[in-house]
N, C-alpha and C positions, 0 to 999 in steps of 0.2 A: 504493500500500500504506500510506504515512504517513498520507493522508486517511483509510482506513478502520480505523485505529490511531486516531485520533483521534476518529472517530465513535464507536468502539467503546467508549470509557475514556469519554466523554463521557453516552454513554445508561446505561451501568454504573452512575456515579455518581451522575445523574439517579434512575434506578431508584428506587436504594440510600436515597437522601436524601427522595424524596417519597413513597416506599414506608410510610419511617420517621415523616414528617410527618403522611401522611394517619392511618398507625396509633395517631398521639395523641391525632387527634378521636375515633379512632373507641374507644379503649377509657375513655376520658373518658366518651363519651357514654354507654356502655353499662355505665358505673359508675355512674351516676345514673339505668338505667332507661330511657333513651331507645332510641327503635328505631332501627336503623341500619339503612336499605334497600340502597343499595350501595357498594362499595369500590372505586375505580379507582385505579390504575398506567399512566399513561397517561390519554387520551383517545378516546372512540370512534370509528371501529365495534372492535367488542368481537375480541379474537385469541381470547380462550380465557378461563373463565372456570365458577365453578363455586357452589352454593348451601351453606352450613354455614347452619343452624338460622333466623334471619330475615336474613338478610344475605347478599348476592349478591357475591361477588370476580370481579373483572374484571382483565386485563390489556389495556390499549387500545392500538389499533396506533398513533396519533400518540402518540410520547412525550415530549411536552414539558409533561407535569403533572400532575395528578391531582388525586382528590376523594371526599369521602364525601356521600353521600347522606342525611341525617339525618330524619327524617320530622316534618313540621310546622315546618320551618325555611327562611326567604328565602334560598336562596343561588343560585352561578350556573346552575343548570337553571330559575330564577326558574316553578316549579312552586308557583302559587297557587290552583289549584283546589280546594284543601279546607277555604283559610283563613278561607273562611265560615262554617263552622259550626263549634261548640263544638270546643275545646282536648280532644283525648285524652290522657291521662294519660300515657303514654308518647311525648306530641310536646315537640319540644323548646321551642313555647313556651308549653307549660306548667307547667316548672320555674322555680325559682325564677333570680332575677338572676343570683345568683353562682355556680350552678350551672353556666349558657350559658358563663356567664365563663372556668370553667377549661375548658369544654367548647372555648372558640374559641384559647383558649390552651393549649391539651394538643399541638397541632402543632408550635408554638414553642418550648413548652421544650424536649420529644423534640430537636429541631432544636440547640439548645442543648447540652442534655446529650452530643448525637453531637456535636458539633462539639468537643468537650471532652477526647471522652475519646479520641480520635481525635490531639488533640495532645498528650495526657498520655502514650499507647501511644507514639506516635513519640518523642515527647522520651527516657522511657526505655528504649527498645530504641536508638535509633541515638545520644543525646546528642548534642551541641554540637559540630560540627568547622566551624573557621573559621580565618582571618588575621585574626591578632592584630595590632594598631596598632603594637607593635613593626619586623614586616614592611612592613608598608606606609610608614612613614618612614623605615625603610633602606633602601628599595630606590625610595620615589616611586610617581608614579601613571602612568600613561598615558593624555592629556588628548587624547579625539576630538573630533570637527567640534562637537557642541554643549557638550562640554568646555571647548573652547575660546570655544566664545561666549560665554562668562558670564566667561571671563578666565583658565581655570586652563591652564597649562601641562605637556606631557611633562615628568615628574622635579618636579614640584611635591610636597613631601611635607606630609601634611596632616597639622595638629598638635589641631585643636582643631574640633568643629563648635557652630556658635551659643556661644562663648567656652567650650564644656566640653568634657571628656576624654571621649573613645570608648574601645571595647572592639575591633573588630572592623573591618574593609574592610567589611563590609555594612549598618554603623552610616550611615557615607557615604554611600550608596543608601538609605538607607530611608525611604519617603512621610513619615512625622514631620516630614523635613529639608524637603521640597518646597511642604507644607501650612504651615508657618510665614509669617508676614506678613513677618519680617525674618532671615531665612535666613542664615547667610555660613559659608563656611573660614577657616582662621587657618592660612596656609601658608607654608614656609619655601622659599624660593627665593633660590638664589643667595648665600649666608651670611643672607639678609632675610627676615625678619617683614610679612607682610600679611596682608589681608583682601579677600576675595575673593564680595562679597555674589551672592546667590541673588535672580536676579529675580521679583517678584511674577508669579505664573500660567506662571511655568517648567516645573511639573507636566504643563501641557500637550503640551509636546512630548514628555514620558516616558510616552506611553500608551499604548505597546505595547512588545512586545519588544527588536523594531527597533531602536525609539529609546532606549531604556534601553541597548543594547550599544553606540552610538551617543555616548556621554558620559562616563565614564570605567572604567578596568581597575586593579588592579592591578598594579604593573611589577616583573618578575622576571627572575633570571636561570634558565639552564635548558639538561640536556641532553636527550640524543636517548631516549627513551625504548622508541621500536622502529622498527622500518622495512620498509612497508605491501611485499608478495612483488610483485616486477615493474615498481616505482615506479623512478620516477629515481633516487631515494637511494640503492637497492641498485645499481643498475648503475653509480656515481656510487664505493660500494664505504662507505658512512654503515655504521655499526653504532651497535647500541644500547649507551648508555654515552659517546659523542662531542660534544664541545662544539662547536661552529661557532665561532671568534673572529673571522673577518673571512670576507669576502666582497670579491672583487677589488680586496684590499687596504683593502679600507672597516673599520675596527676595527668588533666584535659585542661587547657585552656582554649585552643582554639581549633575550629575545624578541622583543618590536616592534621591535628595532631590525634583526636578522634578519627578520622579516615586511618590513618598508620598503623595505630591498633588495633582495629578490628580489620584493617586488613593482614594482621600478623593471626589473628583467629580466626579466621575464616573457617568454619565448617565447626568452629568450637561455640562451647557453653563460655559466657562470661559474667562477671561482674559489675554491675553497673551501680556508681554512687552518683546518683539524680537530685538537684536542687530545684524544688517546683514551687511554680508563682503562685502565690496567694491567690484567694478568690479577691480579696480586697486590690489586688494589683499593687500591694503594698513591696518592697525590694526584699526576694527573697534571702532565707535565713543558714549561710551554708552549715554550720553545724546542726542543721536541721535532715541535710541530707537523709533521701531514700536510698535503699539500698534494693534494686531491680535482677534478677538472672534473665538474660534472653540469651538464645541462640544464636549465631552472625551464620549470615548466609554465605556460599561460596564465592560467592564472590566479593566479598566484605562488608555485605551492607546490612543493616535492620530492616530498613522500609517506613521510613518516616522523611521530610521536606526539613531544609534548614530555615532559620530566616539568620541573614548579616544582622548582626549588633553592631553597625556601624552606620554616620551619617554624611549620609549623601549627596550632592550639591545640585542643585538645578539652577539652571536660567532658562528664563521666558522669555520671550522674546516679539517684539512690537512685528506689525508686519512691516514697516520701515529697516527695521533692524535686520530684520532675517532674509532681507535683499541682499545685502551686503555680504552676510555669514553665510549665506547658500552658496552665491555665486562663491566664495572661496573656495567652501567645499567641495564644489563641483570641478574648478579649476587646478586643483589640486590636487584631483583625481590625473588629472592628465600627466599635469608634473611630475609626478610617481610615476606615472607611466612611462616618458620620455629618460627619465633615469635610471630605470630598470630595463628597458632596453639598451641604453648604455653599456649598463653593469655584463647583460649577458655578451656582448659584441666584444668586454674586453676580457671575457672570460672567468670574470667573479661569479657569477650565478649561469649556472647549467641551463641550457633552454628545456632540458627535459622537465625540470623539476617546476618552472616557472611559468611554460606554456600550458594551457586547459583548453581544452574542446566541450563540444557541447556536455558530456557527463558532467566533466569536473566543474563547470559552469552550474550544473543543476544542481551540484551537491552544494555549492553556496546557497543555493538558494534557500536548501531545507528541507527533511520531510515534512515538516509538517506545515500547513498554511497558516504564515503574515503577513495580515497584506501591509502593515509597516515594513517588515523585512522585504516583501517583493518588491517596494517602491524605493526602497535604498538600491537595490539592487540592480533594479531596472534602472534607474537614476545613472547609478554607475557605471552600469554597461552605456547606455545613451553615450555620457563620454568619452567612453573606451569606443566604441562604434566611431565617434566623430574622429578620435585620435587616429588610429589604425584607418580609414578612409582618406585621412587625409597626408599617409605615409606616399613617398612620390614613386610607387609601382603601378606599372600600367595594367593596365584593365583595373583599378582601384579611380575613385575618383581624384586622389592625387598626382595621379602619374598623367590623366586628363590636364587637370590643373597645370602641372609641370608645364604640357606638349605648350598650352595656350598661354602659359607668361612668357613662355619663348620669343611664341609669336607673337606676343604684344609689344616686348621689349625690342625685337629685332627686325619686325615688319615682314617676316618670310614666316610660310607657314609650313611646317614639315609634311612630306608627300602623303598621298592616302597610303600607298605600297608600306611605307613605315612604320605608320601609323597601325597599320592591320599585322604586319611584323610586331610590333611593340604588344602589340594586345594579346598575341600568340604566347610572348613572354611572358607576359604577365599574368596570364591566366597558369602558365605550366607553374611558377612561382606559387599562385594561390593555392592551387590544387595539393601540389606536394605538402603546403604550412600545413592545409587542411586535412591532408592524412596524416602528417606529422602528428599534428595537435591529436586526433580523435583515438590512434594507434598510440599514443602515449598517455592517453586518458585509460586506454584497456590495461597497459602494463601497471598503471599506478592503482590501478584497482583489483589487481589477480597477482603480483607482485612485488 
């Protein structure tokens, strides 16, 4: 069911986004006059499809693209049969340079503009909720297996990244930190000050979900928030509102330290010394402690919900405000973009580990359906679609782009023969990234 939750949010937003892209050429072009022969959403053979005025809408059963059809233009149906004889006024290469121009770039901005306003909406409807830097040095980090590689330690509190103040736990995690050449923490361990540098091409190993849970958490304390009908926890006699402080006698203060324990009993009987909240909501009395026996399941758990005992920081945000902080967000998507493709060109970051096709795209998304999460996501792909479109390979709309500043700058317009060569290129380019990507989604998943 997860898998088809995740195909599902995936082709939706596919749709949505190239539905949008292709309808930029196409009212572009038909601003200028050009004929627009057909519309696709998707790829053929055709599922359904209908004629308004000179233009044919299609929805194609492979949905992984789409395209308009322009009449008198090289593109990938590489349909050269008319380009012998005279330029019809209504083909597209018989307008002018700048014309084509915004014509190949009307998918891009569209792409743009959605991707914008998409995190302007979310910014102002849900605003800012995060862990503030406050929290996270009172209470430390929790340093996993590749947390630990680079040196950081459980209860390390981090003060500083690259020598400057943060805002947030997710400042820590953010590609920014990974993409730097000379990376580091400034952590307070043990009453001491140090520095705790980020290995060049470290990114690598964050390139999936996996591995990013895989690195570090925040470290909290925390009670029982509920407890799952039939689980151990109930028959164990846990109620919601109940602190754990030890486990067969082992002191608990804070969640991973209860995860460690009972993941050290797994399959065992234990212990449990439980401080539980008054009915009055009054602060409970630990020398009060219950003393509980439940069973830990195999896999280490009880079967009860935490809640953070920790506070959280929100901003709201005017819709004035959240023009500005969207369009960042959004722009910034790109930037990360452009610098991790760097990163893989100079050989820091594996294109295997980096690149996702459509699987590894779906598993972002989720099994299960949000449509907050699908609209960040969609958001985000929107910019990634404008970015990678506007890379200057041919048959992409960049590599269009490219042909036609040529020709604006230099007054000569490169041959059609070229041009239909160039698109040969560029499609054989596409194709191979496109197996690439989808044949390394299969390895990363059976692998």
């Amino acid at each position: 069911m997860e898998g088809l939750v995740m195909a599902a949010q995936l082709l939706l937003g596919l749709s949505i986004l190239v539905g949008l892209h292709e309808l930029g050429h196409l009212v572009a072009a038909k601003m200028f006059g050009m004929r627009v022969e057909q519309y696709y959403i998707g790829f053929p053979p055709k599922v359904f499809g209908f004629r308004f005025g000179e233009t044919e809408y299609n929805l194609g059963a492979i949905p992984l693209g789409g395209f308009v059809k322009i009449s008198g233009m090289i593109d990938e149906s590489l349909d050269t049969e008319k380009l012998s004889e005279e330029p019809k006024e209504w083909e597209f290469r018989a307008k002018p340079a700048w014309q084509r121009l915004i014509v190949m770039m009307g998918g891009i901005i569209i792409n743009v503009v959605t991707g914008i306003i998409i995190f302007i909406i979310l910014t102002y409807q849900f605003g800012d909720t995060y862990l503030p830097k406050e929290e996270v040095v009172k209470y430390g980090i929790v340093a996993h297996d590749l947390g630990k590689e680079i040196g950081l330690e459980t209860g390390d509190k981090i003060t500083q990244v690259n020598g400057h103040d943060y805002q947030s736990f997710s400042d820590l995690v953010d590609a920014e930190v990974f993409l730097g050449d000379s990376s580091y923490y400034t952590v307070e361990r043990n009453g001491q000050t140090l520095e705790v540098p980020i290995p060049r091409g470290f990114l690598d190993k964050l390139s999936d979900k996996e591995s990013i849970s895989n690195f570090i958490d925040p470290r909290f304390p925390y009670e029982v928030l509920d407890v799952v009908k039939g689980s151990n926890a109930e028959k164990a006699g846990l109620q919601a509102g109940d602190k754990i402080v030890s486990v067969n006698g082992q002191s608990v203060t804070y969640f991973d330290e209860l995860q460690y324990f009972l993941k050290e009993n797994s399959g065992k009987e234990v212990t449990l010394k439980v401080v539980r909240k008054p009915e009055n909501d009054a602060e409970p009395i630990i020398n009060e402690a219950e003393t509980l026996t439940a069973e830990v399941e195999e896999d280490g758990t009880l079967g009860f919900h935490t809640k953070q005992l920790v506070d959280l920081g929100f901003t709201d945000y005017t819709f004035a405000q959240a023009i500005p902080k969207g369009t960042e967000e959004a722009f910034n998507i790109v930037w990360v973009s452009i610098r991790g493709i760097g990163k893989i060109f100079s050989g820091e970051v594996s294109a295997s580990k980096s690149i996702s096709g459509p699987i590894g795209i779906a598993q972002i998304f989720g099994g299960t359906w949000d449509w907050v999460r699908f609209w960040r996501m969609t958001g985000l792909l929107s910019m990634v679609l404008a970015f990678t479109n506007f890379l200057p390979i041919p048959a992409l709309d960049g590599g269009h782009v490219a042909f036609l500043t040529y020709e604006i700058v230099s007054g000569r317009k490169p041959s059609d023969k070229f041009l239909e060569g160039a698109q040969k290129v560029g499609m054989v380019i596409l194709l191979s990234l496109m197996t690439f990507a989808i044949f390394n989604d299969i390895f990363k998943l059976f692998f």
